[in-house]
matplotlib code that plots the C-alpha trace (Angstrom):
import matplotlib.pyplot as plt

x = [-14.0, -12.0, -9.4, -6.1, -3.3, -1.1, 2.0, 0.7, 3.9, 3.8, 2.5, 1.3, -1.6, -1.8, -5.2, -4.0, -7.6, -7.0, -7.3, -3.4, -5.2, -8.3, -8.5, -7.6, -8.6, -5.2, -1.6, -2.6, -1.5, -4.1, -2.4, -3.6, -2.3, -2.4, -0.9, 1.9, 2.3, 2.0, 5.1, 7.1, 6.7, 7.9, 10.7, 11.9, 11.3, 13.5, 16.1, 16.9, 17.4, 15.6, 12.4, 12.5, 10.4, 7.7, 5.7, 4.3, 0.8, -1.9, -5.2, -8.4, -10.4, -9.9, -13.4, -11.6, -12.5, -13.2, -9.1, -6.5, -3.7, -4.8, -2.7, -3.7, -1.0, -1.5, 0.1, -0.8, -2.3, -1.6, -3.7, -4.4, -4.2, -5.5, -3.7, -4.4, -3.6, -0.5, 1.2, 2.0, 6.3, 9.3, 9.3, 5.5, 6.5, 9.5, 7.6, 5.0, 7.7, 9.8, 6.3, 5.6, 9.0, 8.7, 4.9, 6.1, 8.8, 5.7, 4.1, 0.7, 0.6, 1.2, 3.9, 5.0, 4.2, 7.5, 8.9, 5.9, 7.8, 7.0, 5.8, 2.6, 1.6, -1.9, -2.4, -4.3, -7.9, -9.2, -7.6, -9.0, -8.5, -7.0, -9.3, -10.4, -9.3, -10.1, -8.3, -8.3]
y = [-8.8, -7.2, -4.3, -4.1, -1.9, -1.0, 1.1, 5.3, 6.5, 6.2, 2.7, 0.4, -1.8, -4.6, -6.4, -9.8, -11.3, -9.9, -11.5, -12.7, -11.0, -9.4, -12.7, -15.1, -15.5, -16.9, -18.1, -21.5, -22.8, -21.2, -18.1, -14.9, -12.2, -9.8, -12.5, -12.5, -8.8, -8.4, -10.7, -8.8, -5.7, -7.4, -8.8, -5.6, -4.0, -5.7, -5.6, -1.5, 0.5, 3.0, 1.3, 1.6, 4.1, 2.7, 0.4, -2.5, -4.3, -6.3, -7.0, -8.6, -6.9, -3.2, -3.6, -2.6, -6.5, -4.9, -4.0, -6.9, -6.6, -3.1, -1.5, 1.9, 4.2, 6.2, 8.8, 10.8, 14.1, 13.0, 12.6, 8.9, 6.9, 3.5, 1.9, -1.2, -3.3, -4.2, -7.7, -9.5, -9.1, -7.6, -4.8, -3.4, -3.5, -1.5, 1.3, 1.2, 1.3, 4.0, 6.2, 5.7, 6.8, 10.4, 10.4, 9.5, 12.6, 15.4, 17.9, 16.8, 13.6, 15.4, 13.9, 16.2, 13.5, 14.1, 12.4, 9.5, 5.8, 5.1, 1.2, 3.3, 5.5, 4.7, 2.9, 5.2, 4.5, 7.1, 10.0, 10.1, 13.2, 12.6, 12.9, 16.2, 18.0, 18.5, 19.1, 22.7]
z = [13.2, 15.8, 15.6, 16.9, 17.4, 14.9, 14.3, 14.6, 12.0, 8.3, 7.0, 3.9, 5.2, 2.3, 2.0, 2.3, 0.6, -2.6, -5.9, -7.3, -10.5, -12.5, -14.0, -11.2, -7.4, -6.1, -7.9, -8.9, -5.4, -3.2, -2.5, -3.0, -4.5, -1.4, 0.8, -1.9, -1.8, 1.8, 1.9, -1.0, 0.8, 4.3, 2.3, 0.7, 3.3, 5.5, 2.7, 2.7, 5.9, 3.7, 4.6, 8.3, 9.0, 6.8, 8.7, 7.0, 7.8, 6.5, 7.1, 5.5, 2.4, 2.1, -0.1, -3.5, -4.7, -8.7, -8.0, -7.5, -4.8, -3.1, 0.0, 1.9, 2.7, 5.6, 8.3, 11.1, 9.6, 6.1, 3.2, 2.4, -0.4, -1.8, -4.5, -6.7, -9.3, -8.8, -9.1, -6.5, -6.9, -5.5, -8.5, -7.5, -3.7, -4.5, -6.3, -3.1, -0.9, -2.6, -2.9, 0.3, 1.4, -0.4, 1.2, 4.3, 4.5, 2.6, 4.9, 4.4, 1.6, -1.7, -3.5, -6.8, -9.6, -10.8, -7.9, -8.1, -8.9, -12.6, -11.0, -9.1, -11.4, -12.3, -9.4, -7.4, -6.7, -3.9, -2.0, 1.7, 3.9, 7.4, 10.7, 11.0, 7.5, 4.1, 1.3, -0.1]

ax = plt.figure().add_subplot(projection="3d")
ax.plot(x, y, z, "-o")
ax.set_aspect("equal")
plt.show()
């Protein structure tokens, strides 16, 4: 394992390893279902200007294996979040994308709930305080 660079701004990193499903390892043709989300979110991504300033990644297990088709959202001085679940299609990288939009434009992470996508609600699965700060 090595690291690399990668974009400093707003971003969804997609594990690209995980499961296509709590039931299945891959779509039936090898693929798995965070390599299938990491391309949804490129793909809508690229389809609304609105995105731009979210940078899109993905990399190798984020170790939430019991959790299908995870991503970590993360910022400079922001909260961050993991999220899981989710299937691998345009409608869940939508809802990701339009969270992490509003998350993106917070002062510190905190989205009001009432402003949360209705497509990642109960998706969350760990809140992790930026370098140097906790949460109060």
């Amino acid at each position: 394992m090595a690291l690399r660079p990668a974009a400093s701004g707003a971003a969804v990193i997609a594990c690209n390893t995980c499961r296509f499903s709590a039931e299945a390892r891959d779509d039936g043709e090898g693929r798995r279902g965070g390599a299938r989300l990491a391309e949804a979110l490129r793909q809508v991504q690229a389809s609304d200007p609105a995105f731009a300033g979210i940078a899109v990644d993905e990399m190798p297990c984020l170790f939430a294996c019991t959790d299908h088709c995870t991503v970590h959202l993360r910022a400079p001085g922001r909260v961050g979040y993991v999220l899981g679940r989710f299937a691998p299609e345009e409608a869940s990288a939508r809802a990701i994308l339009d969270f992490a939009r509003a998350y993106a434009g917070s002062e510190w992470g905190q989205v009001p709930y009432r402003d949360w996508p209705e497509g990642v609600k109960g998706h969350f699965l760990t809140r992790t305080p930026p370098a140097d700060f906790v949460v109060e």
